[in-house]
C-alpha positions as CSV (number, residue, x, y, z in Angstrom):
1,X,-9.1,-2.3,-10.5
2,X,-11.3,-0.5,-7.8
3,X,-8.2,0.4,-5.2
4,X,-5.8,1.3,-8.1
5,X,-7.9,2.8,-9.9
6,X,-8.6,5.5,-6.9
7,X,-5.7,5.0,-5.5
8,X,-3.2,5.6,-8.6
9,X,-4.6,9.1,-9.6
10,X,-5.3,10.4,-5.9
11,X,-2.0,12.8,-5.7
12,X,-3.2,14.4,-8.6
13,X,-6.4,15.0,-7.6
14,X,-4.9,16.4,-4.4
15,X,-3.1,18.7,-6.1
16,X,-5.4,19.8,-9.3
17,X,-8.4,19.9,-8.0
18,X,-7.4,20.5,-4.1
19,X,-4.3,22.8,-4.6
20,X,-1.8,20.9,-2.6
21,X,2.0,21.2,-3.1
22,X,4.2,18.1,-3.6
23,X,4.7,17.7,-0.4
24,X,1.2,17.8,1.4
25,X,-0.2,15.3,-1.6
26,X,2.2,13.2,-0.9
27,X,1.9,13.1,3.0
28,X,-2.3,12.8,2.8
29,X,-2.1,10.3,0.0
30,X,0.8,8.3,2.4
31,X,-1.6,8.8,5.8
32,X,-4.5,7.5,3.8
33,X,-2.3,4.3,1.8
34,X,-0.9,3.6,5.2
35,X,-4.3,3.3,6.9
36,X,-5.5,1.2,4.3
37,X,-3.4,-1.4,5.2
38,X,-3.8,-0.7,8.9
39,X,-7.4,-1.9,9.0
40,X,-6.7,-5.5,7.5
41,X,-5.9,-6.2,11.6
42,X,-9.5,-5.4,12.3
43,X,-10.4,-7.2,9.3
44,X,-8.3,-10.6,10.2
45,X,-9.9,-10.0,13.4
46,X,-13.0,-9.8,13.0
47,X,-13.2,-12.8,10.2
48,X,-11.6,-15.5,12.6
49,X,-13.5,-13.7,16.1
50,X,-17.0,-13.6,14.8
51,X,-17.8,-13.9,10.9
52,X,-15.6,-16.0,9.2
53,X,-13.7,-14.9,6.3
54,X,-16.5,-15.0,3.7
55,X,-18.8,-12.5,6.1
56,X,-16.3,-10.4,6.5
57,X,-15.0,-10.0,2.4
58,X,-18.8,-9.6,1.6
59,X,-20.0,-6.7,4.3
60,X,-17.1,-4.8,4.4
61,X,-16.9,-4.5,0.1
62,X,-20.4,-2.8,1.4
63,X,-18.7,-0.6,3.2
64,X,-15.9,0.1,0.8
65,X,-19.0,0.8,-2.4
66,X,-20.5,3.7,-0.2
67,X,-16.9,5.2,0.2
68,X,-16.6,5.0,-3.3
69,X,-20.0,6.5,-3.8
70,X,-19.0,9.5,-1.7
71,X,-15.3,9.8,-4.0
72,X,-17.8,10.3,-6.7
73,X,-20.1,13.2,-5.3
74,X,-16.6,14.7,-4.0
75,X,-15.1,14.7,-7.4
76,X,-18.0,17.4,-8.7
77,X,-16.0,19.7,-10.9
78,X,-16.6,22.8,-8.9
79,X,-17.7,21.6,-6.1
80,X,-14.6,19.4,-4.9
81,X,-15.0,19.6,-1.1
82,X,-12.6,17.8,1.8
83,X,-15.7,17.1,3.6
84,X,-16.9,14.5,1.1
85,X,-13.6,13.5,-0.3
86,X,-11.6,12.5,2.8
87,X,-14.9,10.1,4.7
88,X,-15.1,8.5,1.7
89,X,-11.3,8.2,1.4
90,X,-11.3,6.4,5.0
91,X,-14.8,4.1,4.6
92,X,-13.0,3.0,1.7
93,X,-9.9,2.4,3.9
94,X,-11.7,0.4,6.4
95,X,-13.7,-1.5,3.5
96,X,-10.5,-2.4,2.3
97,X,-9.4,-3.8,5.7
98,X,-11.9,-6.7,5.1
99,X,-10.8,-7.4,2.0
100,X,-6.9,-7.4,2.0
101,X,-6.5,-10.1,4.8
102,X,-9.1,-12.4,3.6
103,X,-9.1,-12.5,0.2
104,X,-6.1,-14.3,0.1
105,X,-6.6,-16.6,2.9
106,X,-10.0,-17.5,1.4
107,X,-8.8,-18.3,-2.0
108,X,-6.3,-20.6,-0.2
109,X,-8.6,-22.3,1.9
110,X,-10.4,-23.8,-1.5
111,X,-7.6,-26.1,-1.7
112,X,-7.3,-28.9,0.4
113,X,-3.9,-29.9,1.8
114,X,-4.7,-33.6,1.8
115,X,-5.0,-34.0,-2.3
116,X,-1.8,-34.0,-3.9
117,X,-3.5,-32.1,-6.8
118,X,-5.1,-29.3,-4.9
119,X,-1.2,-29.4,-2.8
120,X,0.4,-28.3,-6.3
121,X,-1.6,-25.9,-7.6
122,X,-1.7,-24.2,-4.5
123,X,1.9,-23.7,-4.7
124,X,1.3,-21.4,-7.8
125,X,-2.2,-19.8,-6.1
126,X,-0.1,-16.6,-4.6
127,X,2.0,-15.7,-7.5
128,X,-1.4,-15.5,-9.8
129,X,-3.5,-14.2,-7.5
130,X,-1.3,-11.6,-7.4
131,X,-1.0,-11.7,-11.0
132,X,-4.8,-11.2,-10.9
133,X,-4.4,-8.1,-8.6
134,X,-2.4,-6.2,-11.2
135,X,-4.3,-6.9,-14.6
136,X,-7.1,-4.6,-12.6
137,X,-4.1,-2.4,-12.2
138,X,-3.6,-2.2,-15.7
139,X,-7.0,-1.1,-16.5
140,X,-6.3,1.3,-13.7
141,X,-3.4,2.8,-14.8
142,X,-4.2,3.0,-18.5
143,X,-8.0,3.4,-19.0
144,X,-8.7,5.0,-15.5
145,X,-5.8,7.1,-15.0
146,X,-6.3,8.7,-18.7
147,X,-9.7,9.6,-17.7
148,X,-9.0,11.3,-14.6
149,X,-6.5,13.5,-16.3
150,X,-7.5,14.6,-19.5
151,X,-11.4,13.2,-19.3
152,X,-13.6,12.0,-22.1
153,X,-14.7,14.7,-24.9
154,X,-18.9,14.7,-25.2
155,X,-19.0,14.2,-20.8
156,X,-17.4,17.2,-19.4
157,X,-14.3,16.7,-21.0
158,X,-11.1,17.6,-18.5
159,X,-13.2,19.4,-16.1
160,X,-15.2,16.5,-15.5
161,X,-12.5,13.7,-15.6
162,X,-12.5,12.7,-12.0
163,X,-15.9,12.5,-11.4
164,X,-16.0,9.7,-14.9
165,X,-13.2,8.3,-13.0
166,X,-14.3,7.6,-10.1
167,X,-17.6,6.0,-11.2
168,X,-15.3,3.6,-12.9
169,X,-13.7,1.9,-9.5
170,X,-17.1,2.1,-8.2
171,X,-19.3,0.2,-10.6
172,X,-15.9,-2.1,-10.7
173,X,-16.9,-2.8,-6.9
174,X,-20.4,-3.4,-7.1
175,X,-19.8,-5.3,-10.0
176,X,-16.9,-7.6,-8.2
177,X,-19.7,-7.8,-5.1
178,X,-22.2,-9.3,-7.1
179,X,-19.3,-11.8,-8.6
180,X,-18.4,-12.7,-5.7
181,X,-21.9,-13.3,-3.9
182,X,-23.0,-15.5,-6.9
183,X,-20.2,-17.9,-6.5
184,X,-21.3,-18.8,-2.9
185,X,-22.6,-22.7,-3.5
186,X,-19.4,-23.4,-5.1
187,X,-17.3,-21.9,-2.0
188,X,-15.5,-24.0,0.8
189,X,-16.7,-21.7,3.6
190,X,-15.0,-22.4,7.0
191,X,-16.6,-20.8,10.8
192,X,-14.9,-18.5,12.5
193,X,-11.6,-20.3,14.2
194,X,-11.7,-18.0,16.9
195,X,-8.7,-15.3,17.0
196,X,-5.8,-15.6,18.3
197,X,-4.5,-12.1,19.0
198,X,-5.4,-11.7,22.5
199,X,-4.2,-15.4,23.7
200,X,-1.6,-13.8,21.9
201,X,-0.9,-10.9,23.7
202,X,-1.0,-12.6,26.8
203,X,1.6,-15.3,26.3
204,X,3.9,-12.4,25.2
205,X,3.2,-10.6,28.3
206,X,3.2,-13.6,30.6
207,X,6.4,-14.6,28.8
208,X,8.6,-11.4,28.9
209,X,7.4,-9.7,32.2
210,X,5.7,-11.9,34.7
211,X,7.4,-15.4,34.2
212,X,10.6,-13.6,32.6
213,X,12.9,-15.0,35.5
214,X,11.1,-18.2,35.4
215,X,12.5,-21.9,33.3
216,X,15.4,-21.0,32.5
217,X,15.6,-24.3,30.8
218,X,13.0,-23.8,28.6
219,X,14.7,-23.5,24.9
220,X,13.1,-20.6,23.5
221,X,11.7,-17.6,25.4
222,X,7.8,-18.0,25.1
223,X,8.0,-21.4,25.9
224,X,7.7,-19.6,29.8
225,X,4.2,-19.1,29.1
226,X,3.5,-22.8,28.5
227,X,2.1,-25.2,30.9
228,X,5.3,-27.4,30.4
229,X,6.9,-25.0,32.2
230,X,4.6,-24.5,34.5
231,X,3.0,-21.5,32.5
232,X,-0.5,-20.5,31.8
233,X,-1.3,-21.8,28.0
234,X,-1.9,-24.9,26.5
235,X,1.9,-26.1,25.0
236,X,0.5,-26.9,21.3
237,X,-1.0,-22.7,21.1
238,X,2.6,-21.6,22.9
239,X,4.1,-23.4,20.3
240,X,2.4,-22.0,17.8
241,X,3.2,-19.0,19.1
242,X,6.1,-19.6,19.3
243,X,6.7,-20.1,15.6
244,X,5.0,-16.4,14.7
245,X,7.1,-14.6,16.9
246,X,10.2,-15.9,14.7
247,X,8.7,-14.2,11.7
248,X,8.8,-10.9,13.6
249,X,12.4,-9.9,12.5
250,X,11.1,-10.4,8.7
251,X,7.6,-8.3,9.3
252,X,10.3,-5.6,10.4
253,X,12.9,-5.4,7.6
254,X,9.9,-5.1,5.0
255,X,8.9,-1.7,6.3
256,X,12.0,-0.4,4.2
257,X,10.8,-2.4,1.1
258,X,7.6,-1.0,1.2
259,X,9.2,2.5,1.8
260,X,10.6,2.2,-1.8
261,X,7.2,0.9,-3.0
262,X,5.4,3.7,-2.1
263,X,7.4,6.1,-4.0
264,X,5.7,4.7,-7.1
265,X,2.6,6.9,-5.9
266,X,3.9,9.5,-4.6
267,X,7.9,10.7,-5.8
268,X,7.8,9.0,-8.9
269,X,4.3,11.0,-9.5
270,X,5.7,14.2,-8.7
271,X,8.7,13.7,-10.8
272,X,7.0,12.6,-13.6
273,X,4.7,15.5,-13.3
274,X,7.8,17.9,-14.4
275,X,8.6,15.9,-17.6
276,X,7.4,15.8,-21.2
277,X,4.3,13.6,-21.0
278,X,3.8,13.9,-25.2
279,X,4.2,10.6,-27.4
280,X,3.4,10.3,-30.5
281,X,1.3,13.5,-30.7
282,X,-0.7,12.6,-28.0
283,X,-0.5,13.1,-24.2
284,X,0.4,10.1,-21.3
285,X,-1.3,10.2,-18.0
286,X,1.2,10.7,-15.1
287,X,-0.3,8.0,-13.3
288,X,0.4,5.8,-16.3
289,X,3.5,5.5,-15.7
290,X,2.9,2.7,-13.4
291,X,1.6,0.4,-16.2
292,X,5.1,-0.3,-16.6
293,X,5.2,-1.6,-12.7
294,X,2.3,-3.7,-13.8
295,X,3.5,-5.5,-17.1
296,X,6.5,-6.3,-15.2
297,X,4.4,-8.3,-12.7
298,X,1.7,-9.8,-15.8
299,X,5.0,-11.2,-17.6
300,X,7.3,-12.0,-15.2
301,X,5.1,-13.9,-12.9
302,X,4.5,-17.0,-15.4
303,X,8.2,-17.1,-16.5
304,X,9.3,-17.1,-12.6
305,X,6.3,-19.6,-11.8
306,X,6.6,-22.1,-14.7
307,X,10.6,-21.8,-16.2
308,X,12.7,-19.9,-13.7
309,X,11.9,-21.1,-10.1
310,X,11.2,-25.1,-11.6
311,X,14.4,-24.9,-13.6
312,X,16.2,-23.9,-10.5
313,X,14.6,-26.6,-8.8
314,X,15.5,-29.2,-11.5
315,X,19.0,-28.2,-11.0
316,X,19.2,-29.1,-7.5
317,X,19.4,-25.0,-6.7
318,X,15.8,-24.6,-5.9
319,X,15.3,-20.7,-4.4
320,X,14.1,-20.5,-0.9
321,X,11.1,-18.4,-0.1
322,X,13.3,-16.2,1.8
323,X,16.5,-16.0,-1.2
324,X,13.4,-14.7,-3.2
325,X,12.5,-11.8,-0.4
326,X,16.1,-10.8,-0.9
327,X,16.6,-10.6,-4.5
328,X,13.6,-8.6,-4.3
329,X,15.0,-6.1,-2.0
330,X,18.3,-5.8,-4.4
331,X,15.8,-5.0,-7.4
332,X,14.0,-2.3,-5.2
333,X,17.9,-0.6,-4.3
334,X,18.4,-0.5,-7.9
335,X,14.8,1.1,-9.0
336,X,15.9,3.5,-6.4
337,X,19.1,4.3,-8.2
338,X,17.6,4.9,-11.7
339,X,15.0,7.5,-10.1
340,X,18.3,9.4,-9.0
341,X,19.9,9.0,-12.3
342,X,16.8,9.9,-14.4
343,X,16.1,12.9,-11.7
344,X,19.9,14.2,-12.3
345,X,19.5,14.1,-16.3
346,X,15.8,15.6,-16.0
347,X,17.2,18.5,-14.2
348,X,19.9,19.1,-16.5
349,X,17.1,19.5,-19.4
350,X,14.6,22.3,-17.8
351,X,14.1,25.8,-19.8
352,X,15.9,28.4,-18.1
353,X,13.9,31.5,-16.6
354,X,14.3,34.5,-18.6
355,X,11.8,36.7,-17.9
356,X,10.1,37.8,-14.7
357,X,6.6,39.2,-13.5
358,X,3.3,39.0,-16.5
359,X,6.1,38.5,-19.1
360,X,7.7,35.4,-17.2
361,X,4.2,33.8,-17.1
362,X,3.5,34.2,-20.2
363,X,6.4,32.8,-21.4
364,X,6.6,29.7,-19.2
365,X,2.8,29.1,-19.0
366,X,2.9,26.5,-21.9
367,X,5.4,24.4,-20.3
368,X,4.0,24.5,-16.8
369,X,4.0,21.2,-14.8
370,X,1.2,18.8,-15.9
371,X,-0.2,18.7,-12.1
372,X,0.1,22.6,-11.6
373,X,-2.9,24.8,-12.7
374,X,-1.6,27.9,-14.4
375,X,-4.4,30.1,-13.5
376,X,-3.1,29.9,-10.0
377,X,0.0,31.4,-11.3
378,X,-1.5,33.9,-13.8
379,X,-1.0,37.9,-12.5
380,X,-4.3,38.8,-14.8
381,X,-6.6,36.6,-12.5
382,X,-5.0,37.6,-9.7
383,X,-5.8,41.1,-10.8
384,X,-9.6,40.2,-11.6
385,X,-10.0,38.3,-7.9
386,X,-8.6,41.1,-6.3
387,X,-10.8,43.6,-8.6
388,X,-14.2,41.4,-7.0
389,X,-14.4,40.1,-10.7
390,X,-13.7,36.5,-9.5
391,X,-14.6,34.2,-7.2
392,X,-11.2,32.2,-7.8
393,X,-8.1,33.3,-5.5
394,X,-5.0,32.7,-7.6
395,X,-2.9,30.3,-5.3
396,X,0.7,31.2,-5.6
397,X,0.1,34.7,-6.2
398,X,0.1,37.8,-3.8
399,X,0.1,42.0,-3.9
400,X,3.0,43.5,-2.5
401,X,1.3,47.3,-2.4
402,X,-2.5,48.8,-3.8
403,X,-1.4,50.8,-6.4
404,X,-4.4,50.8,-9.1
405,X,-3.9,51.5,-12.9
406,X,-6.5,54.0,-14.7
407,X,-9.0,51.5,-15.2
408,X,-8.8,50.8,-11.1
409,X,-7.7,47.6,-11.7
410,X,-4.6,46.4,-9.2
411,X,-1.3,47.1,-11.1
412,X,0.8,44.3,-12.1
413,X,4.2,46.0,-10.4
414,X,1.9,45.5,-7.1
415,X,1.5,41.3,-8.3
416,X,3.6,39.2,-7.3
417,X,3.7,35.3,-8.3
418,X,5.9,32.1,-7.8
419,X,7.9,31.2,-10.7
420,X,5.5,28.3,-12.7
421,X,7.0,25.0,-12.0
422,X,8.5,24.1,-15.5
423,X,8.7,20.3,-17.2
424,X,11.8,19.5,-18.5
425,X,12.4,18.5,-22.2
426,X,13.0,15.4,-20.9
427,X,10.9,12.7,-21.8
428,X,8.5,10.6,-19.1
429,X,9.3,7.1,-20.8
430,X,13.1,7.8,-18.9
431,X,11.1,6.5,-16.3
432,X,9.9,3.3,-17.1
433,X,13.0,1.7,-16.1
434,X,12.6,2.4,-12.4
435,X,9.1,1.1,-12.5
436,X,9.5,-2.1,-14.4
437,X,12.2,-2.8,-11.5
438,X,10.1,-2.2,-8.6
439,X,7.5,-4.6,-10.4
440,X,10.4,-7.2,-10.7
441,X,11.2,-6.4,-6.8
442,X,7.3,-7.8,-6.0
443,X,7.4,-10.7,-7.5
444,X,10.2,-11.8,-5.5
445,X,9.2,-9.8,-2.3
446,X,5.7,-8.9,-2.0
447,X,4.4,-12.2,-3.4
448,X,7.0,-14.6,-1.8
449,X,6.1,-12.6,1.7
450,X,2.6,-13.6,1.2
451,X,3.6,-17.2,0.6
452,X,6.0,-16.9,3.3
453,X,3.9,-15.6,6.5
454,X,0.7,-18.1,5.3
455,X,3.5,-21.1,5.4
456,X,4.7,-20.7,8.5
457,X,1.9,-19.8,10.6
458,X,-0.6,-22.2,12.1
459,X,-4.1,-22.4,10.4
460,X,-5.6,-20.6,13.4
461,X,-3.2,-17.5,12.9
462,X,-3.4,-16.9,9.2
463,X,-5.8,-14.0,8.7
464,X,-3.7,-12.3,11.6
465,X,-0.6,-13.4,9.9
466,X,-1.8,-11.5,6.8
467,X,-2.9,-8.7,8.7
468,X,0.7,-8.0,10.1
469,X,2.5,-8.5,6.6
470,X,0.0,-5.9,5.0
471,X,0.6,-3.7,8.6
472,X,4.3,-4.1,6.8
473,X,2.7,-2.0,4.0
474,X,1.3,0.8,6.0
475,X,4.4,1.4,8.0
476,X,6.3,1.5,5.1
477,X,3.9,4.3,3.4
478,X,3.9,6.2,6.3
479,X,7.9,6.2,7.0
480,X,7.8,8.3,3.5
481,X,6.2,11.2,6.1
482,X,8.6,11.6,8.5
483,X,11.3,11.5,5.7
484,X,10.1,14.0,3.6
485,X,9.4,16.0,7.0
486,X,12.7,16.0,7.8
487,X,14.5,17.2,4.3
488,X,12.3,19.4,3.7
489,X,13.1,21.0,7.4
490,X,15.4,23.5,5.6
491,X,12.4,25.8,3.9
492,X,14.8,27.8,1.8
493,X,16.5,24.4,0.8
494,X,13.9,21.7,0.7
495,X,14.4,18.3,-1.4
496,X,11.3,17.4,-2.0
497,X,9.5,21.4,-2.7
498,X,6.9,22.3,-5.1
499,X,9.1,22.5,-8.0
500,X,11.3,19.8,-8.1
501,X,13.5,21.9,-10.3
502,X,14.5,24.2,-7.0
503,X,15.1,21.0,-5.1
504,X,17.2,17.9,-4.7
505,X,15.1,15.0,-5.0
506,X,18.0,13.0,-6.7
507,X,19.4,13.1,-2.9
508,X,15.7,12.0,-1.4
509,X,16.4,8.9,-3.3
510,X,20.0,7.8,-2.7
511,X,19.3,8.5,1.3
512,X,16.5,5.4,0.3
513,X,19.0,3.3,-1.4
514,X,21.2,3.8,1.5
515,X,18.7,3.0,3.5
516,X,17.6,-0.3,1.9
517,X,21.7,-1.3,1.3
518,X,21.2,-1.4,5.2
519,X,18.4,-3.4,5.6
520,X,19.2,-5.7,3.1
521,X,22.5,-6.6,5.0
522,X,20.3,-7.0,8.4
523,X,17.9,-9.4,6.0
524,X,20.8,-11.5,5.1
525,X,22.1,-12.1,8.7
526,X,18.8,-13.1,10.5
527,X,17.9,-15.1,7.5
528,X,20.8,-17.5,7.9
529,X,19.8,-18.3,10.8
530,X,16.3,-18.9,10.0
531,X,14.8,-22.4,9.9
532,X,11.8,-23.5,8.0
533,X,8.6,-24.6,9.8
534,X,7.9,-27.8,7.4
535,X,3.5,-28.4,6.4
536,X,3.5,-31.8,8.8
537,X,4.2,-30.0,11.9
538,X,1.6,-27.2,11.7
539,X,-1.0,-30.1,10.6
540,X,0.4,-31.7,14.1
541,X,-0.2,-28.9,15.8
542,X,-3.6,-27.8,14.5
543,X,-4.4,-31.8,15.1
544,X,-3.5,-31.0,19.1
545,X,-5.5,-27.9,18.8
546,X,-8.7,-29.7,17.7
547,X,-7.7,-32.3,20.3
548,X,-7.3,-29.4,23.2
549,X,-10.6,-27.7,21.9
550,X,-12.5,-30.7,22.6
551,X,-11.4,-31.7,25.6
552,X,-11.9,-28.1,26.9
553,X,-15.8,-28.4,25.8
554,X,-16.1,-31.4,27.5
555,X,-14.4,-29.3,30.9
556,X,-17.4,-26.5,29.6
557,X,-20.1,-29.0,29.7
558,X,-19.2,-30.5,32.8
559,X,-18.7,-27.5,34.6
560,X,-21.9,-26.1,33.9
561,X,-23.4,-29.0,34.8
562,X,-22.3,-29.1,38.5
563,X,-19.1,-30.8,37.9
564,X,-16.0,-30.9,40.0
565,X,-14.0,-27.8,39.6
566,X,-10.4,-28.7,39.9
567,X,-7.9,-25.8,39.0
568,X,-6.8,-27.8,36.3
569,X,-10.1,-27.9,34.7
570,X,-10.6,-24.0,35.7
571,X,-7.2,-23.2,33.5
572,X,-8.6,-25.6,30.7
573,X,-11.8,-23.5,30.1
574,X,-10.4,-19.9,30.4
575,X,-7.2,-20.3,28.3
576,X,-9.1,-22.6,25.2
């Protein structure tokens, strides 16, 4: 509830309350999403380094409440100020890198892979965790997002809706901090393992460059860095290694996925924003929109988890963690394909311009985009800033000469403005299907990835494992950037411009499909040749890693002690 329910109205804010255009709300909100899941390395770091998982979750959710608390002093209607809004936006970023990694890998750790009852119902912990993760959503994107936009009559009304807002995700944090902290006795709490990334980094290096002509026999191409072979580390953490690196193919061809993802905050937004939002004589939040993604994911999880996956099972066609990735990615292609349809039919239903200068404005102002403000738009204010009556500059109007009418006011034939960006006729509920298919898309990707990555890692690798699968995320949010960068190159023919009705966003959207078409064939290929690490040999080989971590104490103790220090021993303590 607290990240969605910033998160999910943030472009908006950006551009009713900050005066961006399409495109620079959707590049900040993509820079700051991106970061956000950027920091869960740092996080995963810094819980299996120093202070364990449980440390981490509850200091940085400190951290992310005070970024909150700066969102709401930002959001003061009036004074809205970047220097307020965007620390808060990145405390909140790096708050969130404690929680994203862990979380997950904490609520996992309660079970214990001995019991055959805890070993079943752990099998199911992902899907409703994540099921979990969007019921806050829902409140987000219903409660929350409604709020932001048209506020609450009796406290501020619209003017004040952010601000009431924001205090929402906030006391949702400090709320879910105190929840949290109170369920301490009953935790299984597990030390700091000690991280793996710069053993890591290391092997990689020792692998590739400096031993990279060296054991030729050795079957796969870390195994160089092993002592087996004559290497550096111990064979059970090469091998372990070993088995991440594999995954590294997979953490790449979900960049694309999350690509289509993030157009849910950020396209999808700004298209909506140039539809008819009414229903039923009352107005729909463009942010609500992504309910739709949301009730996807609360009612398709259970019928995946309890009749689809064990029917398929039953059958003797079970679905394999990484059949479910790719169904996922053909569900994304296709939500990408009904934004271009629904973007094609929306144009074809905008109110032609028939009138130009005051007359035009006055004509078009009641059917203005729901994210524009018309005042920045309007020739009279315009008139009254330049006539020292207002404080307000009028955005996307300009004087083209200083001619002044009797009254010495500015003359409207010297005012000019851009044309207001006009919704369509065409209703916002044509958009629900391309939502409820990207929610259908992470149920088979985003939540089978999580599965996925914790599965075939070693114990000691998890939290980084996580880390890199939600670095998947950030790369993905930010590839949006350089794409809309580059069609919008051609200023006088941009896809994605201000008004969507003077651009081709339909195109922005089949260059994604073709995109993912692509990556979905790579997908295919290297996950043919893919073969599943099973649970008994990472309990092996964290068994050999207890068993190495022991005897290289011992060496510790010894050699501090005045024992013999034979290279071997040497090698023991510094690689451990």
């Amino acid at each position: 509830l607290t990240y969605y329910g910033l998160a999910g109205s943030l472009v908006l804010f950006f551009q009713s309350r900050l005066d961006y255009d399409n495109a620079d709300a959707d590049v900040q909100y993509s820079i700051w999403s991106g970061f956000c899941y950027v920091t869960p390395l740092f996080g995963g770091w810094l819980a299996d380094s120093y202070l364990g998982r449980y440390n981490t979750i509850l200091i940085l959710c400190a951290l992310y409440l005070s970024g909150l608390v700066l969102m709401v002093f930002g959001a003061i209607p009036g004074a809205e100020s970047e220097a307020v809004i965007y620390p808060g936006l990145y405390i909140i970023a790096f708050g969130t890198g404690g929680i994203k990694p862990n979380v997950s890998t904490f609520g996992a750790d309660q079970f214990d892979d001995d019991n055959e009852q805890d070993k079943k119902e752990k099998e199911s912990f992902f899907n409703w965790f994540y099921w979990s993760i969007n019921l806050g959503a829902l409140i987000s994107y219903t409660l929350v997002a409604y709020i932001c936009q048209y506020g609450i009559a009796g406290l501020g009304g619209e003017d004040w809706g952010f601000f009431i807002g924001f205090i929402i995700p906030a006391v949702s944090m400090a709320l879910a901090i105190l929840a949290f902290y109170s369920g301490t006795p009953k935790f299984t709490i597990k030390p700091p393992s000690g991280s793996i990334l710069s053993a890591a980094c290391g092997m990689i290096f020792e692998a590739a460059v400096t031993r990279r002509n060296e054991a030729p026999e050795a079957e796969y191409w870390l195994h160089r860095a092993s002592r087996r072979y004559n290497g550096s580390y111990p064979d059970s953490l090469v091998k372990g290694m070993s088995y991440a690196t594999k995954l590294a193919p997979f953490l790449m061809l979900l960049v694309p996925y999350w690509l289509c993802y993030s157009q849910m905050s950020t396209t999808f937004q700004n298209q909506g924003c140039q539809m008819d939002l009414s229903f039923g004589g009352a107005d729909i939040p463009v942010s609500a929109l992504n309910l739709f993604d949301t009730v996807a994911i609360l009612m398709l999880v259970p019928v995946f988890d309890m009749v689809v996956f064990p029917a398929m099972k039953a059958s003797g066609a079970p679905v394999s963690m990484l059949q479910k990735i790719g169904w996922g990615f053909v569900f994304a292609i296709l939500a990408m394909g009904a934004a271009a349809v629904v973007e094609v039919i929306r144009k074809s239903n905008v109110p032609e311009e028939e009138y130009t200068g005051l007359d035009s404005f006055l004509a078009d102002k009641d059917h203005i985009s729901a994210c524009k403000d018309a005042n920045n738009f309007d020739p009279r204010k315009f008139q009254s800033w330049y006539s020292d009556r207002s404080l307000d500059e009028p955005t996307n109007c300009w004087s083209i000469c200083s001619d002044l009418d009797a009254d010495g006011s500015l003359s409207f034939d010297c005012i000019e403005c851009d044309p207001v960006p006009q919704a369509a006729s065409l209703s916002v509920l044509w958009q629900v299907p391309q939502f409820l298919l990207v929610g259908t898309s992470e149920i088979l990707a985003s939540v089978t990835a999580m599965e996925f990555f914790y599965s075939q890692t070693p114990s000691n690798m998890r939290s980084i494992s996580a880390a890199l699968n939600l670095l998947t995320t950030a790369l993905g949010s930010w590839a949006t950037i350089p794409l809309v960068l580059v069609v919008n190159a051609n200023k006088s023919d941009a896809w994605v411009p201000d008004d969507l009705n003077k651009g081709h966003l339909e195109q922005f959207f089949v260059v994604i499909v073709a995109i993912m078409v692509v990556n979905l064939a790579a997908f295919m290929w290297f996950a043919k040749g893919y073969k599943y690490v099973k649970a008994t040999e990472l309990k092996a080989l964290a068994e050999e890693d207890d068993d190495h971590v022991e005897v290289t104490k011992e060496l510790r103790s010894e050699n501090e002690g005045g024992g013999d220090d034979d290279d071997d021993d040497d090698d023991a303590v510094k690689f451990a």
